[in-house]
BALOBA-1460 file (C-alpha; in Angstrom, 3 decimals):
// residues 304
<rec num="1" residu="x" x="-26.653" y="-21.062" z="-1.190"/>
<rec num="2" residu="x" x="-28.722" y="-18.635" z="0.532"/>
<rec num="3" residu="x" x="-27.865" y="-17.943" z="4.208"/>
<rec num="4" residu="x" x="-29.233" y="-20.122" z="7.094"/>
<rec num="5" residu="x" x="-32.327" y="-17.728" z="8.972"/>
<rec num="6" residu="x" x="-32.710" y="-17.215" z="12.760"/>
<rec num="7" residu="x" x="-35.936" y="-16.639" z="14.600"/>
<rec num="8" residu="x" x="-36.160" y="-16.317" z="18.194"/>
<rec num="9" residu="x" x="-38.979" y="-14.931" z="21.372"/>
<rec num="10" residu="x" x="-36.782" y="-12.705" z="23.594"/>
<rec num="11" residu="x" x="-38.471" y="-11.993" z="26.687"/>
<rec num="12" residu="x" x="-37.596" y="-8.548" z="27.634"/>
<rec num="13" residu="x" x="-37.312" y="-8.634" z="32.070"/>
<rec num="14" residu="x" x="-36.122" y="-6.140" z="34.369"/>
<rec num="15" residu="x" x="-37.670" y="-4.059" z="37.764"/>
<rec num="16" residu="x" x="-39.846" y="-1.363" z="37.103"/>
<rec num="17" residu="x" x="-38.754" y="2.059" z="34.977"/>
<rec num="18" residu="x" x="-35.737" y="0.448" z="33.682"/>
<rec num="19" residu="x" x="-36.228" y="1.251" z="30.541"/>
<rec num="20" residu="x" x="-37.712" y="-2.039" z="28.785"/>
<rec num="21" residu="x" x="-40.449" y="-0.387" z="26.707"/>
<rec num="22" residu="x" x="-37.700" y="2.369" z="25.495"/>
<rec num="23" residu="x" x="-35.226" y="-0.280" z="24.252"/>
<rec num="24" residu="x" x="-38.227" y="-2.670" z="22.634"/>
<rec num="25" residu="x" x="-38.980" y="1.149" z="21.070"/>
<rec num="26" residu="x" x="-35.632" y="1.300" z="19.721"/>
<rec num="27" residu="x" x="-35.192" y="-2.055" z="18.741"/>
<rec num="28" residu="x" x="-38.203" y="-1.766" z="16.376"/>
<rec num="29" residu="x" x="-37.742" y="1.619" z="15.309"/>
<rec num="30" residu="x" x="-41.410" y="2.644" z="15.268"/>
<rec num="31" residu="x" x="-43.280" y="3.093" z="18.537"/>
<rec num="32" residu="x" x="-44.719" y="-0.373" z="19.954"/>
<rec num="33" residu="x" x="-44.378" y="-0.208" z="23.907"/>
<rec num="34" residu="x" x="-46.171" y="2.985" z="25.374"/>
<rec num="35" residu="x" x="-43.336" y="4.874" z="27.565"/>
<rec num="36" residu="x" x="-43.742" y="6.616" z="30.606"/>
<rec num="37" residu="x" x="-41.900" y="8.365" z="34.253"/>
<rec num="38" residu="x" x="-44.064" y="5.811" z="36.120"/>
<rec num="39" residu="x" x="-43.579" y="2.296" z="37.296"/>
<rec num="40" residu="x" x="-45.441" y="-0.430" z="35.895"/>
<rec num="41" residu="x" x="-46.793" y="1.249" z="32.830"/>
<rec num="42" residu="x" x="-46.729" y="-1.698" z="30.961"/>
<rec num="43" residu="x" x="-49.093" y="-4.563" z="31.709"/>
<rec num="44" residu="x" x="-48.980" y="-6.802" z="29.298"/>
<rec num="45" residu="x" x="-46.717" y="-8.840" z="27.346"/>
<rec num="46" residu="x" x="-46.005" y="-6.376" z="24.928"/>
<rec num="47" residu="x" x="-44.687" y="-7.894" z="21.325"/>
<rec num="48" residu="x" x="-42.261" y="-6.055" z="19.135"/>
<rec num="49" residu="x" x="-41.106" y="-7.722" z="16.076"/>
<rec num="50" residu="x" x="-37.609" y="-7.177" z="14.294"/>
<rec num="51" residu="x" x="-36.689" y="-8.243" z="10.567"/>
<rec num="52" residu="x" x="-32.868" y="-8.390" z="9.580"/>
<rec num="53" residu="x" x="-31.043" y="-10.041" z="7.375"/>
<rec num="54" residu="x" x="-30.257" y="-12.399" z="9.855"/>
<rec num="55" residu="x" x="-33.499" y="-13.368" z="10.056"/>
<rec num="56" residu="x" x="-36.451" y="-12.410" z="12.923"/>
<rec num="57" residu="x" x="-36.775" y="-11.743" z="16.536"/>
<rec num="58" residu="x" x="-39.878" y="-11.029" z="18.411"/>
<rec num="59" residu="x" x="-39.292" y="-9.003" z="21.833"/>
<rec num="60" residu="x" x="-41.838" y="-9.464" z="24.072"/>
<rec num="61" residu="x" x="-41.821" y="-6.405" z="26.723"/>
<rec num="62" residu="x" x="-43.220" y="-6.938" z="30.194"/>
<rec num="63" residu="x" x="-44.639" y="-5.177" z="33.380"/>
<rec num="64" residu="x" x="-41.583" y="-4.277" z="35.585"/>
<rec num="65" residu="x" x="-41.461" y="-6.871" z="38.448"/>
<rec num="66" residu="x" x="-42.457" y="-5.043" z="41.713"/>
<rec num="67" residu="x" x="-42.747" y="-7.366" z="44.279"/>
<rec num="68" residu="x" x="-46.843" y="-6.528" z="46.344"/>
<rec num="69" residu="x" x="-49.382" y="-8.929" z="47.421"/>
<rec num="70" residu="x" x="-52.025" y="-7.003" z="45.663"/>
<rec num="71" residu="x" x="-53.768" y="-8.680" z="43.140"/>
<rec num="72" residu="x" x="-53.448" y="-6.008" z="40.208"/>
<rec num="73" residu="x" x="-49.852" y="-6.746" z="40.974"/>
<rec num="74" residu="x" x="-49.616" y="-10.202" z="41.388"/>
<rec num="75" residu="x" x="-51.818" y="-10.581" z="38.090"/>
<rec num="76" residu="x" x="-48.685" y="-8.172" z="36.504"/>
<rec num="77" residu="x" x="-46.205" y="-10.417" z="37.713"/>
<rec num="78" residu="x" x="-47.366" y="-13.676" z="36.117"/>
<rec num="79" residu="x" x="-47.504" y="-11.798" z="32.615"/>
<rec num="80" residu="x" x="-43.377" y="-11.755" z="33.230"/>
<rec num="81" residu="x" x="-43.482" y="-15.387" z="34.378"/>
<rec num="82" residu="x" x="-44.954" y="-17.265" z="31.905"/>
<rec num="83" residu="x" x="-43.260" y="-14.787" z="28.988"/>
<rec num="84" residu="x" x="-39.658" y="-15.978" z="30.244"/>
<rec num="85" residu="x" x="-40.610" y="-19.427" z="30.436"/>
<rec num="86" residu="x" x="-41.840" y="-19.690" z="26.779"/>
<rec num="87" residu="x" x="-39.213" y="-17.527" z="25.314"/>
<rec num="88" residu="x" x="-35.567" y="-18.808" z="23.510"/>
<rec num="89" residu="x" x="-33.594" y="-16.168" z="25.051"/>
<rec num="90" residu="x" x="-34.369" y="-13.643" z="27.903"/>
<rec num="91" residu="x" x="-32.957" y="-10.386" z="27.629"/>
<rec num="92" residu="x" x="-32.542" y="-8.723" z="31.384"/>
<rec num="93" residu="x" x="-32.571" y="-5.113" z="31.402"/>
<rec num="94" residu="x" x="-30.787" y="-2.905" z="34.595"/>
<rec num="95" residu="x" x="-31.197" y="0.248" z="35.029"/>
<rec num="96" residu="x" x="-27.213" y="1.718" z="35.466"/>
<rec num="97" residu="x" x="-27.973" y="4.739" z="36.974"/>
<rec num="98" residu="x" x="-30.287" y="3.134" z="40.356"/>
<rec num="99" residu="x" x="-28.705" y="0.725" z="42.936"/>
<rec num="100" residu="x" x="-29.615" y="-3.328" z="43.427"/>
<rec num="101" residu="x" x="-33.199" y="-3.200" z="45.659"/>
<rec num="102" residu="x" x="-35.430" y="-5.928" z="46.839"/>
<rec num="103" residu="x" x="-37.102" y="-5.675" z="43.011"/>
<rec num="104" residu="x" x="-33.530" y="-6.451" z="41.497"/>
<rec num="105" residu="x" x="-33.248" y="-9.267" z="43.744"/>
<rec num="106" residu="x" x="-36.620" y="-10.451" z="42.884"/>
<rec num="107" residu="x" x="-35.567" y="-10.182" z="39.110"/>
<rec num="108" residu="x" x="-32.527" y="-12.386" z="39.871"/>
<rec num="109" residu="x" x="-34.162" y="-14.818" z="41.575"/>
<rec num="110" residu="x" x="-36.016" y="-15.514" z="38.553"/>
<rec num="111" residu="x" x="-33.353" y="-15.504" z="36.131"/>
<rec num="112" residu="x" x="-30.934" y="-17.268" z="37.645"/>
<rec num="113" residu="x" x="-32.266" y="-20.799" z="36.833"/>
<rec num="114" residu="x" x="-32.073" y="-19.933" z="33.495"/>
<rec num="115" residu="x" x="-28.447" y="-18.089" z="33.350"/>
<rec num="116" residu="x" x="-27.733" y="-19.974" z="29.864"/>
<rec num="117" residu="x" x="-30.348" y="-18.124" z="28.049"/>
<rec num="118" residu="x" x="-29.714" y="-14.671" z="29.275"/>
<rec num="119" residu="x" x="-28.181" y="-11.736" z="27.987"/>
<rec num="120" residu="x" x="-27.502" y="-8.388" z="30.277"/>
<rec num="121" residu="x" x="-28.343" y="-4.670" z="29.187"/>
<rec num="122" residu="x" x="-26.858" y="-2.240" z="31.230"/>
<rec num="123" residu="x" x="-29.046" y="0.731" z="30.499"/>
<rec num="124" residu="x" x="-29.042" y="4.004" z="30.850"/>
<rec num="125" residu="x" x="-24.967" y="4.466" z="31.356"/>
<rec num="126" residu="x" x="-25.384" y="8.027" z="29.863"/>
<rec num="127" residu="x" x="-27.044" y="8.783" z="33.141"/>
<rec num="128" residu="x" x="-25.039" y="11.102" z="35.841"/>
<rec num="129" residu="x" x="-25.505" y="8.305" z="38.430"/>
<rec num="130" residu="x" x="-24.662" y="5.459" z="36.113"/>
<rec num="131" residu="x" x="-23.098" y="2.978" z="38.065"/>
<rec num="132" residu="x" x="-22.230" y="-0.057" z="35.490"/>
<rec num="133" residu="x" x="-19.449" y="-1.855" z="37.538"/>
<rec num="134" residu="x" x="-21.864" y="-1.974" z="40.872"/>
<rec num="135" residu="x" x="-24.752" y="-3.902" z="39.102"/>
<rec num="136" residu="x" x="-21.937" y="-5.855" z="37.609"/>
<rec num="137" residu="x" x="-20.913" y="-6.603" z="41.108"/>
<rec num="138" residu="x" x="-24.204" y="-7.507" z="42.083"/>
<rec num="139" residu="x" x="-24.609" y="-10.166" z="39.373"/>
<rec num="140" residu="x" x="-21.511" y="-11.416" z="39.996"/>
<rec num="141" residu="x" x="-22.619" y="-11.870" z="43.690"/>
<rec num="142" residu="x" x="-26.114" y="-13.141" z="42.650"/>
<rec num="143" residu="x" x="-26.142" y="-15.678" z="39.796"/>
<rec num="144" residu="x" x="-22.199" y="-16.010" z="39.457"/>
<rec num="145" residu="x" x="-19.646" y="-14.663" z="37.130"/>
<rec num="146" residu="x" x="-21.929" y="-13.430" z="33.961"/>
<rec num="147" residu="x" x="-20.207" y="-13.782" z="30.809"/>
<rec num="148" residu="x" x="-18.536" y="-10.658" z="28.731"/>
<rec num="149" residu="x" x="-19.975" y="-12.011" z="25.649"/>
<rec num="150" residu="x" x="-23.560" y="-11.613" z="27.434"/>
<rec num="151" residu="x" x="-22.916" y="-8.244" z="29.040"/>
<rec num="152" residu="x" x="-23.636" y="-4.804" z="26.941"/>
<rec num="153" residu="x" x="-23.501" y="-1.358" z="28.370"/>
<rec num="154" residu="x" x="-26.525" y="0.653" z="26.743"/>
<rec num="155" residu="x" x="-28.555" y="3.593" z="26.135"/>
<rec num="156" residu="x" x="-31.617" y="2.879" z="25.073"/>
<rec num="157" residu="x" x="-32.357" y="6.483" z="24.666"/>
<rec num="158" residu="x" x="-29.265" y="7.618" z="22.730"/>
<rec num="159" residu="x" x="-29.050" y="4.689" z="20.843"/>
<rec num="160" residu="x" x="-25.947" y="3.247" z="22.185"/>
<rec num="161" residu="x" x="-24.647" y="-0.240" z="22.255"/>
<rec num="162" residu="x" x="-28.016" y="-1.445" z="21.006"/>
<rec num="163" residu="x" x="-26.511" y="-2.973" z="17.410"/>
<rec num="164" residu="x" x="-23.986" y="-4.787" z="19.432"/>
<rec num="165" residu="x" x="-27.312" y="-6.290" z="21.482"/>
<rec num="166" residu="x" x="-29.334" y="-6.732" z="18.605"/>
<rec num="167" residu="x" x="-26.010" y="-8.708" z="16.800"/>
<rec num="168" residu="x" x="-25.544" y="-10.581" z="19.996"/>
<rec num="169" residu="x" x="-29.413" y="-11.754" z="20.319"/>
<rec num="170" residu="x" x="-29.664" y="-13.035" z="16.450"/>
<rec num="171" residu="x" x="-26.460" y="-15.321" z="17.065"/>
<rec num="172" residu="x" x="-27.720" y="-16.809" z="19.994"/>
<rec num="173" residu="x" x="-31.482" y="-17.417" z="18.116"/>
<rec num="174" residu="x" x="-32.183" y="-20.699" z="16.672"/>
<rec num="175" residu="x" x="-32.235" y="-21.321" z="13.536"/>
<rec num="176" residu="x" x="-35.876" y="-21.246" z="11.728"/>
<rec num="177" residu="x" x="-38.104" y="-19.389" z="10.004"/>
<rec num="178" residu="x" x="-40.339" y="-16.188" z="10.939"/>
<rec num="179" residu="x" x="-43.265" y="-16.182" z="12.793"/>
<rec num="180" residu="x" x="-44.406" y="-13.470" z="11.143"/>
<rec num="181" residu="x" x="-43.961" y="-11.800" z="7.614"/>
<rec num="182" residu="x" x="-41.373" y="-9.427" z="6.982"/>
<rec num="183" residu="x" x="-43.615" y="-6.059" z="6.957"/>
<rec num="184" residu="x" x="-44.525" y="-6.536" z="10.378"/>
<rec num="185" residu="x" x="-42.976" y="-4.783" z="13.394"/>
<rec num="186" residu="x" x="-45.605" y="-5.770" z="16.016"/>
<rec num="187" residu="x" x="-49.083" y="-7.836" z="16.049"/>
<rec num="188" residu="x" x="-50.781" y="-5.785" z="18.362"/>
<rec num="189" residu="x" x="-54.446" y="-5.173" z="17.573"/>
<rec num="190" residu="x" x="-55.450" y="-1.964" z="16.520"/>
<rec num="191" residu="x" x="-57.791" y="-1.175" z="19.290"/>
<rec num="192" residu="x" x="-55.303" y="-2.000" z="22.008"/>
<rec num="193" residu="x" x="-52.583" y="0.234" z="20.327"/>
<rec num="194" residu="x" x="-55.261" y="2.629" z="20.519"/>
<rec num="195" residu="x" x="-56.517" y="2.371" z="24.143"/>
<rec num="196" residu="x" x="-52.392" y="2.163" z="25.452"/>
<rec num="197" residu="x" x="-51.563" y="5.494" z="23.549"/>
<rec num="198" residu="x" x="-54.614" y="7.358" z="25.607"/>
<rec num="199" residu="x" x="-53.692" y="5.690" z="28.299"/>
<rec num="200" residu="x" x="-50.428" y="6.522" z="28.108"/>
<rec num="201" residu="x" x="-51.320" y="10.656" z="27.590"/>
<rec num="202" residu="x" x="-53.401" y="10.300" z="30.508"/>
<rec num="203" residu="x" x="-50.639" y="8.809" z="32.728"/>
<rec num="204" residu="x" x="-48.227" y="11.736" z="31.939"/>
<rec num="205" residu="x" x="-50.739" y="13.951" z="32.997"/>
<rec num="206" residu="x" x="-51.941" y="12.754" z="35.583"/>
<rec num="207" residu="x" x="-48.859" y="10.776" z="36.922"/>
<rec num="208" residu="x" x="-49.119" y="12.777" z="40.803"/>
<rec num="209" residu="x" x="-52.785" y="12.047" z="40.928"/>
<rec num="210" residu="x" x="-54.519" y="8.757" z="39.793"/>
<rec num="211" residu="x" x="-51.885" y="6.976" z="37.340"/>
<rec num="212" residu="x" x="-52.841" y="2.987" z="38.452"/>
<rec num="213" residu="x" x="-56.399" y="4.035" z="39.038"/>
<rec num="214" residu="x" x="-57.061" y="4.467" z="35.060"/>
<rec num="215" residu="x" x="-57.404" y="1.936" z="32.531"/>
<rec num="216" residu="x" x="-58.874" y="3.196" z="28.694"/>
<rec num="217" residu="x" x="-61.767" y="0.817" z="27.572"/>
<rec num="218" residu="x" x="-62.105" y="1.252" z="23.157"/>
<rec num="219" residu="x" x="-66.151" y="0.798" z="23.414"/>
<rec num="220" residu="x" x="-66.698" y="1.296" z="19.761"/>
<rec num="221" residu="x" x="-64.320" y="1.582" z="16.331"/>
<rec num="222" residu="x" x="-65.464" y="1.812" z="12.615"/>
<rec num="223" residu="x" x="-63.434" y="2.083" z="9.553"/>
<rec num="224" residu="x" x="-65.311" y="4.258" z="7.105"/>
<rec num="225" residu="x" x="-64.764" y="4.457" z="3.297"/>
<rec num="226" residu="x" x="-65.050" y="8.314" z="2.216"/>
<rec num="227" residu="x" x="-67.040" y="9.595" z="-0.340"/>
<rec num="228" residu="x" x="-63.419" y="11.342" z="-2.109"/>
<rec num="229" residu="x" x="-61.559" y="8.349" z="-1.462"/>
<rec num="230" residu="x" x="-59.837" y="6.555" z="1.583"/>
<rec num="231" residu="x" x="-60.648" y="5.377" z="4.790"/>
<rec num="232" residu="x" x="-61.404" y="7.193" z="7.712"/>
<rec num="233" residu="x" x="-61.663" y="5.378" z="11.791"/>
<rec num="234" residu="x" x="-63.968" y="7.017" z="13.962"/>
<rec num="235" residu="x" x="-63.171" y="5.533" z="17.643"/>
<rec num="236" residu="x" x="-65.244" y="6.065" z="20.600"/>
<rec num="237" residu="x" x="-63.438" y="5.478" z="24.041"/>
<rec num="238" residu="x" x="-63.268" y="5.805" z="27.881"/>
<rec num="239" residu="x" x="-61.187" y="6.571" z="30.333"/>
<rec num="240" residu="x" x="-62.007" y="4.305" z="32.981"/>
<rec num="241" residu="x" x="-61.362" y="5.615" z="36.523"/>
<rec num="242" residu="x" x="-61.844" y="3.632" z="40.031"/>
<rec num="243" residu="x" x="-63.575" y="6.018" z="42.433"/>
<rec num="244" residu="x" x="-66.196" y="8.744" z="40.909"/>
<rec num="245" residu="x" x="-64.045" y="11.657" z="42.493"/>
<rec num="246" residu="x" x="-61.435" y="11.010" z="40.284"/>
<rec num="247" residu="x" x="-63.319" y="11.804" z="37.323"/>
<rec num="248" residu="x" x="-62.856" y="15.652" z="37.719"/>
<rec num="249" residu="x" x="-59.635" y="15.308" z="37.519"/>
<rec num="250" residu="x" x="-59.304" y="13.459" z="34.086"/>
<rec num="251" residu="x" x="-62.253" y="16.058" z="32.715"/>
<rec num="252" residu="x" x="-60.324" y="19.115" z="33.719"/>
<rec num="253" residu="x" x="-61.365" y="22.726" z="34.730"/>
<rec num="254" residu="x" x="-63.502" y="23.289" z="31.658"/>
<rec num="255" residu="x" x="-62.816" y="19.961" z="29.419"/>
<rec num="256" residu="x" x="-59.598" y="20.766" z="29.707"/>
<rec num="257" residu="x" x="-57.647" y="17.981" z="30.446"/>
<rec num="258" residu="x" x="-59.387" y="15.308" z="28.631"/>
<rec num="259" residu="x" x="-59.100" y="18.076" z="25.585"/>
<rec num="260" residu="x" x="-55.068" y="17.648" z="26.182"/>
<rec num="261" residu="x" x="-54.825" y="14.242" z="26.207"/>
<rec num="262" residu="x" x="-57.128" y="13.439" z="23.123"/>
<rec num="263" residu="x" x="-54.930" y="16.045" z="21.122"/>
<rec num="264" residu="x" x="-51.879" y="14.527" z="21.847"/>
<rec num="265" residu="x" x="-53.429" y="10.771" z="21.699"/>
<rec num="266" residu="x" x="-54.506" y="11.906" z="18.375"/>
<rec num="267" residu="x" x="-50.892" y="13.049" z="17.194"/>
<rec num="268" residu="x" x="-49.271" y="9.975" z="18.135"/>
<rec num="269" residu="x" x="-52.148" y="7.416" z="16.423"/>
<rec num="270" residu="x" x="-51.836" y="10.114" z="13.090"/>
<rec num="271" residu="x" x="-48.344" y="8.700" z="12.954"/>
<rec num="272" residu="x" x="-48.771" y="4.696" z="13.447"/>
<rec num="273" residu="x" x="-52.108" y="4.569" z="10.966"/>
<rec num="274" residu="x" x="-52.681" y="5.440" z="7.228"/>
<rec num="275" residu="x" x="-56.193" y="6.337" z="7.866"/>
<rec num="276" residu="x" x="-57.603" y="9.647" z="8.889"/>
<rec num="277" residu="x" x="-58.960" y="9.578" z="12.290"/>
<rec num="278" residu="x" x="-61.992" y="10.841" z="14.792"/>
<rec num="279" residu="x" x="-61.477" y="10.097" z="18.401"/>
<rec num="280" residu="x" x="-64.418" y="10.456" z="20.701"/>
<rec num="281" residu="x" x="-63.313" y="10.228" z="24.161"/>
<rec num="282" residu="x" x="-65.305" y="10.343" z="27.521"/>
<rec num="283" residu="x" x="-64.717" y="9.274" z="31.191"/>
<rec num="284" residu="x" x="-66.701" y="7.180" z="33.217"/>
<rec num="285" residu="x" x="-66.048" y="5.079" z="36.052"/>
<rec num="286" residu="x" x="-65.855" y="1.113" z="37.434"/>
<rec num="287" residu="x" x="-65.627" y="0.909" z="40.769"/>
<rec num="288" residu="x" x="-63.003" y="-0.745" z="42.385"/>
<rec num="289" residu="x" x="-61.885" y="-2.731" z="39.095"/>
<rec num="290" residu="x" x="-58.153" y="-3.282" z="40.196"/>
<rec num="291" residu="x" x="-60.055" y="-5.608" z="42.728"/>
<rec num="292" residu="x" x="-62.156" y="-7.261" z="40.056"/>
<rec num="293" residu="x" x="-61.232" y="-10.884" z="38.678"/>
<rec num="294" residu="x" x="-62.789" y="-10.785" z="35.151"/>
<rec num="295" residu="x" x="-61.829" y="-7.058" z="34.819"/>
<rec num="296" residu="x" x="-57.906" y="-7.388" z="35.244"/>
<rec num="297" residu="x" x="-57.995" y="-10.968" z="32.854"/>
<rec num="298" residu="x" x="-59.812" y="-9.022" z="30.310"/>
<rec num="299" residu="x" x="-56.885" y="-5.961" z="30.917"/>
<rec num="300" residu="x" x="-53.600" y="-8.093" z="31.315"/>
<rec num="301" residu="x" x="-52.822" y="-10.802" z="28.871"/>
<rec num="302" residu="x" x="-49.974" y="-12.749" z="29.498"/>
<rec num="303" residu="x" x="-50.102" y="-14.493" z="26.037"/>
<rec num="304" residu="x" x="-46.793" y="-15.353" z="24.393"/>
């Protein structure tokens, strides 16, 4: 009798830089979730999908919660929102090595009604600072006594305690069958995977200058079929940028910076697609678009 499958939507929560993306990264073992130094890379819900013997989960990764009345940030918050309340099991991820702030106690506030579906990663403990026993402390102060079962002590970036996780997630998934076939580790659209790995180049380089002022816009994308066989995209984008003076900076002295970060854009979308690949990329600017309504719902999708 064959065995029973699981499928589950785990809802991947914690405050900003706590490693979310890394883990959904590792949990998929091919690069889904861009990853970078600064808060509130991602923003949207992000899906990763997983296929095991036990059967299929799909991690949804989402903006870390900083707590701001802006509306770019309030718009980032309800992508979190509405992905825990849709999803089987949430899966709340601490960073070990930083102490409880007002964003963990935002975080709490919004697990805590829903206790019975969450697990705990304690990232990071391979950190100098870790500290696994104070945010262990702080739950325990917070929600209640969290249960041992429910608690795992990670690295998302080594690669330890993440097969405990993954075991502990599939036994707590319902049982049913997959949302989505077995070759499949996300769903992602290829001109979004596109746009987040330039944007993500961008943001490393330009992380002490304009990081939250950029957004990459995929204007145009053909798949060609070459004359000596296979397929070939040609992609024109645009790094978007809020005020005209911060143009210069993404262009570089001499092209050089936009040179950089199409070169390594390039290396990383070589390695997700099959086809060979011609990015054009240019820079151009929207004024004020963090402040413009059908700008940010076009940008962040909060769709489970």
């Amino acid at each position: 009798m064959p065995a029973v499958k699981k499928a589950a939507f785990v809802t991947i929560v914690g405050r900003p830089s706590a490693g979310k993306s890394t883990l959904l990264n590792r949990f998929c073992g091919e690069k889904v979730a861009i990853v970078s130094p600064v808060p509130q890379t991602t923003r949207n819900a992000v899906r990763g999908i997983v296929n095991r013997e036990q059967g299929q989960l799909v991690f949804v990764d989402t903006p870390g919660r900083h707590v701001s009345e802006k509306k770019f940030n309030k718009k980032l918050m309800e992508v979190g929102e509405r992905s825990i309340e849709e999803a089987d099991i949430v899966l709340y991820t601490l960073d070990a090595s930083r102490m409880p702030a007002e964003e963990e106690e935002a975080v709490v506030s919004l697990v805590a009604p829903l206790r019975e579906k969450v697990v705990f990663a304690l990232n990071k403990i391979d950190a100098p600072r870790a500290d696994p026993q104070a945010l262990l402390n702080f739950l325990n102060e917070k929600i209640g006594p969290v249960e041992g079962g429910r608690v795992f002590k990670i690295s998302a970036l080594k690669n330890e305690g993440v097969e405990s996780l993954l075991d502990c997630l599939f036994s707590l998934a319902p049982e049913g069958d997959a949302f989505y076939p077995e070759e499949f580790y996300t769903d992602q659209e290829v001109s979004f995977r596109i746009a987040e790995i330039i944007r993500e180049k961008a943001i490393r380089h330009l992380r002490q200058e304009i990081p939250h002022s950029i957004y990459v816009d995929v204007a145009d994308a053909e798949l060609k079929t070459l004359p000596e066989g296979g397929q070939k995209l040609w992609v024109r984008a645009f790094i978007v940028t809020e005020r005209e003076s911060q143009k210069g900076m993404v262009v570089g002295k001499g092209g050089a910076m936009i040179k950089q970060i199409r070169l390594e854009a390039l290396k990383d979308l070589k390695r997700i697609f099959d086809w060979k690949l011609e990015l054009d990329l240019r820079v151009k600017t929207a004024h004020d678009w963090r402040h413009n309504d059908a700008t940010l719902r076009r940008l962040i999708r909060s769709e489970v």
